[in-house]
C-alpha angles and dihedrals in degrees: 000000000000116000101223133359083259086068103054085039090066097047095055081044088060102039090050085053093043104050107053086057087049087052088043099050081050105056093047086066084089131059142179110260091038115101122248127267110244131238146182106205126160119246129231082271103057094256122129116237115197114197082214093072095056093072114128095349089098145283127334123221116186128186118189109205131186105226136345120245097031121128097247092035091057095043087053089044088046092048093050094046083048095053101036105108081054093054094050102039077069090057096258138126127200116221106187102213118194128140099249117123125265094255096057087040097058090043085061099040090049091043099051100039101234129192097210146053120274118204123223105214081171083161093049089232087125100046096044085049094061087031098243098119107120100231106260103009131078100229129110115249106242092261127155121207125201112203128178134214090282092050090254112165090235093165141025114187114187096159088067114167108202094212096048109031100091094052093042088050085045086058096038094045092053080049100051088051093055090047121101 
């Protein structure tokens, strides 16, 4: 099919430059101030969460994932578990949101000993409707939103650092509060 290997080497050239522009065009379809787009998703333990149900009940923090069990993926879930009574003494829950499938989701959840729900978007809906599907694959962007009672989009973090967010959502939470 391709006449030589520098072929196909240019090809691959131009797919590793493309893709990270076409990730980028997608995750600029969201931005703080907009409302977020609502969702019904099962949990690790087969119940259904519906964002819908969180207004006016506090604030919403959600963190999309590639894949559970990875080693990025369980820092940021350990992180998360470790700073969760901080989280919440500031009126917020944490929903983890990937594509993988509920099984895997409550072996890791099981396994890790978390202290929130993880969402199974096994069919990406979710995560293209808040522009965080990596193009081609079926896996989630690692993305944070910050949401408040109203369901307000008050913070988009794209720089997340798995072993830090939680802590950085625990202090920007505490900001946005204070905010006017």
């Amino acid at each position: 099919m391709y006449k030589s290997n520098a072929s196909l080497g240019r090809l691959i050239l131009t797919c590793l430059i493309c893709l990270p522009l076409l990730a980028t065009a997608q995750a600029d379809t969201l931005q703080t101030g907009q409302q977020a787009p609502l969702f019904q998703l099962p949990a690790q333990d087969g119940t259904k969460i519906s964002l819908a149900d969180r207004q006016g009940k506090g604030w919403t923090v959600l963190y999309f994932y590639p894949k559970a069990g990875t080693p990025g993926c369980t820092t940021q879930a350990c992180a998360f578990r470790d700073a969760i009574q901080a989280i919440r003494r500031q009126n917020a829950e944490v929903y983890g949101i990937s594509t993988d499938e509920l099984q895997d989701l409550a072996e890791f959840h099981r396994q890790h000993q978390l202290t929130f729900q993880l969402l199974s978007d096994a069919d990406a809906t979710v995560t293209e409707a808040y522009g965080v599907k990596m193009p081609i694959l079926n896996l989630a962007k690692r993305r944070t939103f910050i949401l408040d009672p109203s369901l307000t989009i008050r913070r988009i973090d794209d720089d997340v650092d798995p072993a830090l967010d939680a802590q950085r959502v625990a202090r920007m939470l505490e900001q946005l509060q204070l905010a006017p």
